[in-house]
N, C-alpha and C positions, 0 to 999 in steps of 0.2 A: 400331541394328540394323534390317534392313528386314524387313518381314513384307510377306510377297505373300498374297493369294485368287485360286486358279485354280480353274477349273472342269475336273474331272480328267477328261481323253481319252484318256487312255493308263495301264494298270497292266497292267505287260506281266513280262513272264519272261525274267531276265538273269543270267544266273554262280551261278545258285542261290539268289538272290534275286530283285527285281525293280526294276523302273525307273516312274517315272511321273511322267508329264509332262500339261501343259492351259495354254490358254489365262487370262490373265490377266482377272479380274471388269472390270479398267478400260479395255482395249480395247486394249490397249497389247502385244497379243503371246504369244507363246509362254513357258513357263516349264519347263523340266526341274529340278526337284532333285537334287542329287546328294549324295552323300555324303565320307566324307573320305578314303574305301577306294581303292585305287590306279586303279580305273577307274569308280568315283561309285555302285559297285551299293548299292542301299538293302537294307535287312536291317529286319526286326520293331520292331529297338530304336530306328531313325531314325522308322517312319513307324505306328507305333499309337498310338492316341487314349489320351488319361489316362483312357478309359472302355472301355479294351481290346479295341475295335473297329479296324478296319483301311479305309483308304479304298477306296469302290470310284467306278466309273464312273459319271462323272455328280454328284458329290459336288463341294460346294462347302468348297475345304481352306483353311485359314488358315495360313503355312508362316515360321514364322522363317528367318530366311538370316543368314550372314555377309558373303559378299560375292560378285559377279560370279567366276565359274570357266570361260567360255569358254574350248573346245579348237577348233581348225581345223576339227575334223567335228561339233561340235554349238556354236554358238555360243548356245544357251539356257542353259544352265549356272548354276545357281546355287547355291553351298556353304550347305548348312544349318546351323543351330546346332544342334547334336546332344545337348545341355544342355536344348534347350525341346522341350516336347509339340507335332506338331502339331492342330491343330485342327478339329474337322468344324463350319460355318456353315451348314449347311442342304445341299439338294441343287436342282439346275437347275430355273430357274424355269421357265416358261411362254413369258416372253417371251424369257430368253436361249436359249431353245430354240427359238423362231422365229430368231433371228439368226443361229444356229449353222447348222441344220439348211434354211436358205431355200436356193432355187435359186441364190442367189448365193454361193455354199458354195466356189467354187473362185477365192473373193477369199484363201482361207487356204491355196492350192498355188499353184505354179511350172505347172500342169499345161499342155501335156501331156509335159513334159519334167519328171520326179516328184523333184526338190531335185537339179536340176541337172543333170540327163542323163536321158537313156532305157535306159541300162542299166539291172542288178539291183543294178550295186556300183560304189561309184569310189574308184579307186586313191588309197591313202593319199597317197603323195609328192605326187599333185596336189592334194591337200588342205592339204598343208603349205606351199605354195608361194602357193597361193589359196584360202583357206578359203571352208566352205559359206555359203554367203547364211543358209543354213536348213538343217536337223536334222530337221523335222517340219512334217507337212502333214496337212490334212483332204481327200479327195477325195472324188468322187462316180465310181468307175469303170464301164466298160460293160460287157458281156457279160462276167460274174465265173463263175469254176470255180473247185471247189475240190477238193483234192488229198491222197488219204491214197496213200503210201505204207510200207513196210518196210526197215528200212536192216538191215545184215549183223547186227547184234543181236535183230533179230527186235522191233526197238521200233519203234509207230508216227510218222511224221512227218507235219504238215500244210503244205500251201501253199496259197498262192490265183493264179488265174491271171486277168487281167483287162486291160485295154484302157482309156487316155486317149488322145481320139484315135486317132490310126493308130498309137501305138506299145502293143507290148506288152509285159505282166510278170508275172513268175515268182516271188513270193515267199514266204517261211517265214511261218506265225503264228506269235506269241509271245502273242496274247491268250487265257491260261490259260483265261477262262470260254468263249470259240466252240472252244478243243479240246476242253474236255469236253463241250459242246455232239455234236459231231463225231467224240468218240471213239471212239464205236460202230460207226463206219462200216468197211465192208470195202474193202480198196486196188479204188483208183480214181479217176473223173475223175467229177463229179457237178455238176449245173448248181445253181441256186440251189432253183429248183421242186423237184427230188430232194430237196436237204437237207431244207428246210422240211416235206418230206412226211414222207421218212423220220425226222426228229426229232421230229415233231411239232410244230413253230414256228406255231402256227396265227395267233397274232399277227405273226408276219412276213407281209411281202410282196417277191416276188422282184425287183422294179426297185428298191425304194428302202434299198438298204443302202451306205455309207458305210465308208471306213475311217481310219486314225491310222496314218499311214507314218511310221516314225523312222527314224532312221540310224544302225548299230551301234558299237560299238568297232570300231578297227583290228585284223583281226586275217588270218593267209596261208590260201588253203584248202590242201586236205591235199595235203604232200609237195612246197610250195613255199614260198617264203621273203618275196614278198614280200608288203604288207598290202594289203588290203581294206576300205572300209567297206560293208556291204552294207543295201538297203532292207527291213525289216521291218512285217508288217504288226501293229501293235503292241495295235491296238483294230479287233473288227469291232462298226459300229453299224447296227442298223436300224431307217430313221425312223418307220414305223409300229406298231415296238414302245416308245418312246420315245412317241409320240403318242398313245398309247391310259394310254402308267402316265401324265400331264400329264392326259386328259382332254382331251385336244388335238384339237377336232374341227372 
């Protein structure tokens, strides 16, 4: 049975549970766990610690698997053993946080074409035909906004809008902890400076935040039939709040 350690970049918000995904301790790449649920969403009983704690960001997991589960749109894939506890082994070092978080940060993207195009989405049937290289990427994007709206329920929505290269993107957060962060905010388009003010982020800093692109399920938008995977932004990081909880100076 293989037991992975990933260093967790992603615990994002998926079908009513959630997904989480990190690089591998041995250098060797990306890792998504998945479950055995018809679209891999993890639930409570897959991923809480036998000490009733739940993984978060930045947390170093110890993760039994059963075996390799690649789909055409996420080729990280790995079936867990739903029988074993996983494991918390500490949380990010010092130095995998220089590795992680260095200028050379866009050795873990496709960028400036974000897992394969520059769109927001690519069509499932092309994915079936040619699957993704990659599922998930760390970038460092440029001139970032972020976006609350209202949709016909009166519920708020967030995106992030931001620039690799000359191309640009339009994407949903799914990282639960930057929309509560964010929740507060009244619809609008707001730069990075705004947030951090109005949140009060005083350990952020407006150039150095980072994100965790994944790549959704297949699914049609509304009142069409065919599918989509679309890019999410699954993790927002920012290196100066990271560098100050490390002591990182």
């Amino acid at each position: 049975m293989p037991i992975f350690e990933i260093i967790c970049l992603a615990k994002s918000i998926k079908h009513g549970g959630i997904c989480i995904a990190g690089l591998k301790t041995d250098g060797s790449g990306w890792l998504r766990p998945v479950s055995p649920k018809h679209d891999g969403t993890l639930y409570p009983e897959h991923y809480t610690f036998n000490n009733g704690h739940e993984p978060e960001l930045f947390d170093i997991i110890r993760i039994p698997c059963l075996r390799e589960d690649p789909k055409c749109h996420q080729p990280e894939n790995w079936l867990i053993d739903s029988s074993k506890y996983w494991e918390s082994v500490g949380s990010l070092t010092l130095s995998q946080a220089r590795n992680l978080l260095s200028p050379e940060i866009q050795k873990y993207s496709d960028s400036p074409e974000l897992l394969g195009n520059s769109e927001k989405q690519i069509p499932y049937e092309y994915l079936e035909t040619s699957s993704a290289q990659s599922s998930l990427a760390l970038v460092k994007p440029e001139i970032i906004q972020w976006v609350v709206k209202t949709n016909y329920d009166n519920e708020k929505k967030f995106r992030c809008h931001f620039y690799l290269g000359v191309n640009r993107y339009d994407l949903p957060i799914t990282d639960p902890i930057w929309i509560e962060k964010i929740s507060f905010l009244k619809e609008g388009t707001y730069s990075c400076e705004e947030v951090i003010e109005k949140a009060e982020l005083y350990n952020f800093e407006p150039d150095k935040f980072i994100l965790t692109i994944s790549l959704s399920e297949p699914f049609p938008p509304s009142g069409q039939e065919k599918l989509f995977c679309y890019k999410l932004v699954a993790a927002v990081i920012n290196v100066a709040d990271v560098k100050q909880r490390l002591g990182w100076i």
